[in-house]
C-alpha positions as CSV (number, residue, x, y, z in Angstrom):
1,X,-72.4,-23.8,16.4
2,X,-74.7,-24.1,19.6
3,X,-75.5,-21.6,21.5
4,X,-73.2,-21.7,25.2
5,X,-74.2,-21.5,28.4
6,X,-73.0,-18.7,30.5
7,X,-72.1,-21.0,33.2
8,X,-70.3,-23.1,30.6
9,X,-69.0,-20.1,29.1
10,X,-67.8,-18.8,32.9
11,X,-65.9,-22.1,33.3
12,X,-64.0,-22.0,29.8
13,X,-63.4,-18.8,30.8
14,X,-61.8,-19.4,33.8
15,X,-58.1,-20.4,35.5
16,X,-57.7,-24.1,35.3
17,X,-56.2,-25.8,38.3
18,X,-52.8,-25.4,39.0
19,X,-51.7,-29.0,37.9
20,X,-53.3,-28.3,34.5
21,X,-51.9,-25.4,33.5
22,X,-50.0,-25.0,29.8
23,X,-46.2,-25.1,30.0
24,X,-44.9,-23.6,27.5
25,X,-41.1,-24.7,26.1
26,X,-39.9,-21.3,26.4
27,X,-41.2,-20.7,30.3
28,X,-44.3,-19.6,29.8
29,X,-47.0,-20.6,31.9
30,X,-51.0,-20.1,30.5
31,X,-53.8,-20.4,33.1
32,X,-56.3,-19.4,31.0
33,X,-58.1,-19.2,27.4
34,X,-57.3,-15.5,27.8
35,X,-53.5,-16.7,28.2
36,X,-53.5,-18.8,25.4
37,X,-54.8,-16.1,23.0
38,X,-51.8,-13.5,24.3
39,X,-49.6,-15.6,24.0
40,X,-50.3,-17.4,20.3
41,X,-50.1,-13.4,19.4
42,X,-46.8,-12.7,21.1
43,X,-44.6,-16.1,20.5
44,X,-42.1,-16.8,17.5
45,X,-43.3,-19.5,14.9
46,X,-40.8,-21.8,16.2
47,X,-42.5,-22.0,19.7
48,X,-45.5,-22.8,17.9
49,X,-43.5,-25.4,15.7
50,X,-42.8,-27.0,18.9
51,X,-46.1,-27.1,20.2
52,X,-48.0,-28.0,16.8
53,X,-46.0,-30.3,14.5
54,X,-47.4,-33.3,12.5
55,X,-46.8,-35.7,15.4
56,X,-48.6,-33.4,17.9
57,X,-51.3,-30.3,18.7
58,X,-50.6,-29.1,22.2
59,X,-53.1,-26.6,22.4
60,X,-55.7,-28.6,20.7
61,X,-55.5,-31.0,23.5
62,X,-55.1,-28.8,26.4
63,X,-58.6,-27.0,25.3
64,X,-60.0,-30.3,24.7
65,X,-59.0,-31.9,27.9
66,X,-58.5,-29.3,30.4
67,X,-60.5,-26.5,29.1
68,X,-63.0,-28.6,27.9
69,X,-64.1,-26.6,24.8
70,X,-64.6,-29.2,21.8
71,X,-65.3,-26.0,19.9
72,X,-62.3,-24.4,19.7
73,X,-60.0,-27.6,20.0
74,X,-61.8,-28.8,16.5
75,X,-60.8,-24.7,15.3
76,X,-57.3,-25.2,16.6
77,X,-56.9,-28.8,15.1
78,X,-58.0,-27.3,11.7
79,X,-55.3,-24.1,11.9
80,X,-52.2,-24.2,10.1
81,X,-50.2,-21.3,11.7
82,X,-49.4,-19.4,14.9
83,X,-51.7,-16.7,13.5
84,X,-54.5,-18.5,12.1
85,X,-54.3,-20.5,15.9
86,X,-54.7,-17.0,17.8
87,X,-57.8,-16.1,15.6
88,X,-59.7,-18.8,16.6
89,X,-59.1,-18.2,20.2
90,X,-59.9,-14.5,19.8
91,X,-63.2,-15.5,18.2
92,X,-63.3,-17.8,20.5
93,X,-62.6,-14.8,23.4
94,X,-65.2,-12.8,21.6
95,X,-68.1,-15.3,21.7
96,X,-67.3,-16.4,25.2
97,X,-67.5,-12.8,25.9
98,X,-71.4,-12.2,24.7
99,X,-72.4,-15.4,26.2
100,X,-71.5,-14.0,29.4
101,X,-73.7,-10.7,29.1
């Protein structure tokens, strides 16, 4: 994977705009990569069901197009559960992290 930016990492790090942030179907309400990693770790398999099914990928699309992290997107197109999904954004998290300093 290339190596990111830190200002590239600072901006996938950050809070989106407030007309593109993740709603949740059960009232949630994610601002953040940050967001999204706490709350793939907290929700029920069903919310994720919702969210990822065979005729749609949510998060994969709200990292891709809001977020703007192809990276991750392509890890969270690839993962097959709620679990395997908050991985990849805590690895995600982590390398962010370093590329900050």
């Amino acid at each position: 994977m290339p190596r990111i930016l830190k200002q590239d990492a600072r901006k996938m790090f950050g809070n989106v705009p407030d007309e593109y942030v993740f709603r949740c179907c059960d009232g949630r309400i994610l601002t953040n990569m940050l967001e999204l990693g706490v709350a793939l770790g907290s929700m029920s398999d069903e919310i994720f069901a919702f969210h990822v099914n065979q005729g749609k990928n949510d998060f994969t699309n709200w990292v891709r197009d809001i977020i703007r992290d192809d990276g991750l997107a392509g890890d969270l197109l690839k993962a097959t559960s709620r679990k395997q999904a908050a991985n990849r954004v805590a690895e995600r998290l982590a390398i962010l992290k370093k590329a900050l300093g």
